[in-house]
C-alpha positions as CSV (number, residue, x, y, z in Angstrom):
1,X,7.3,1.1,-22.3
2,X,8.5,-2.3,-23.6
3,X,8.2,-5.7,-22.5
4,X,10.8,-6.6,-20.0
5,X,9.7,-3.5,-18.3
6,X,6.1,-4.1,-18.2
7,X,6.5,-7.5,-17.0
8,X,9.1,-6.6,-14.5
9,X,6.4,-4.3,-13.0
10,X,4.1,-7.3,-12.9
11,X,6.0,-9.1,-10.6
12,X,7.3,-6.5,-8.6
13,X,3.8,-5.9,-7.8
14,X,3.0,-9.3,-7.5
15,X,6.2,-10.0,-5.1
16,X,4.5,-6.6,-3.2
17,X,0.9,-7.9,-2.6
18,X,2.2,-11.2,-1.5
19,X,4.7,-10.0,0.8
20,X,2.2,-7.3,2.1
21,X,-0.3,-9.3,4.3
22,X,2.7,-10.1,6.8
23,X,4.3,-7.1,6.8
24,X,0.7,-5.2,7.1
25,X,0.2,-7.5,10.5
26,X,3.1,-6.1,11.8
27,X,2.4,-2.2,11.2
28,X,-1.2,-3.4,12.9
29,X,0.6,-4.6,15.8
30,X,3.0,-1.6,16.2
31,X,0.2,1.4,15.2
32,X,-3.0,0.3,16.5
33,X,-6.3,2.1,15.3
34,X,-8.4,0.8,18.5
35,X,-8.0,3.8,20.5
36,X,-10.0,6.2,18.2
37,X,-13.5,6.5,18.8
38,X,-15.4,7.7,15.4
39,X,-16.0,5.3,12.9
40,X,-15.1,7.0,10.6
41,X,-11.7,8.1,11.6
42,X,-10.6,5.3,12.3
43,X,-11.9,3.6,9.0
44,X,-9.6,5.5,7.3
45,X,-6.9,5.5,9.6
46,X,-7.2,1.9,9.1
47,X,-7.4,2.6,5.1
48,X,-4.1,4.7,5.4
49,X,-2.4,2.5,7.3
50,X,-2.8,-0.1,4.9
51,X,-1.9,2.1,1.9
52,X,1.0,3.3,3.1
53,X,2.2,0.2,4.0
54,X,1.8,-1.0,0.3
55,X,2.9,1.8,-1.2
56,X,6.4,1.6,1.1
57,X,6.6,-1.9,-0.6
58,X,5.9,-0.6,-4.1
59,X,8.6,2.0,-3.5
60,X,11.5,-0.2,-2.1
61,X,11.1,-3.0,-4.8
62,X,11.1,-0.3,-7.2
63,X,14.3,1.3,-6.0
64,X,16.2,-2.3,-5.3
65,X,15.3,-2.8,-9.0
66,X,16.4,0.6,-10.1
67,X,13.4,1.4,-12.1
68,X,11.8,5.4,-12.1
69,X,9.3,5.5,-9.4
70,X,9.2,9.5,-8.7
71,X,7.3,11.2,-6.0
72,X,4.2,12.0,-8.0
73,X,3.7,8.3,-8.4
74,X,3.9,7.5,-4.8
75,X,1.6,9.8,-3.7
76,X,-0.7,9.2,-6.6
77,X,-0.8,5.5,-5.8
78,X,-1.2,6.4,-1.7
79,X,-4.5,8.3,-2.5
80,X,-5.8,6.1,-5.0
81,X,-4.8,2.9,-2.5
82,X,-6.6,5.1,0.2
83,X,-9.7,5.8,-1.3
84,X,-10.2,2.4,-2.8
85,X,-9.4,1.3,0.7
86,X,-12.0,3.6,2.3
87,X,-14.7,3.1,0.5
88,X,-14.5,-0.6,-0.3
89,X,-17.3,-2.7,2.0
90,X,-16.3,-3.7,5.2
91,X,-13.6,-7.1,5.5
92,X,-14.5,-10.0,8.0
């Protein structure tokens, strides 16, 4: 990796996470996690919900910029995302 790349993927990432919080409302509003009774299910429904909907942003600003992004990544970054998410302490 040089540079330009790495710094490219810094703000693609950047551009991501502050792009996400909106677009992470929405998928809230449309796929709603209320209706599930155990805790814990719907933690990490919650916690995929929110990882997919990241990783969906990762992927498209990759792929608008034309840089490698294969399916191992995505689903590498979807698990890590989710676990992090899971077991991260509870948000106001």
């Amino acid at each position: 990796m040089n540079l330009p790349f790495i710094l490219i993927m810094v703000a693609v990432v950047a551009g991501a996470m502050l792009i996400g919080p909106p677009v992470l409302r929405w998928v809230r509003s449309v796929v709603s996690t209320a209706g599930i009774r155990n805790d814990k299910a719907r933690k990490l429904a919650d916690a995929a919900l929110y990882s997919a909907t990241y990783t969906t942003l990762f992927t498209v600003a990759f792929a608008l910029l034309g840089m490698p992004y294969g399916l191992g990544n995505i689903i590498f970054v979807f698990l890590l995302m989710t676990v992090l998410d899971y077991f991260m302490p509870s948000r106001p």
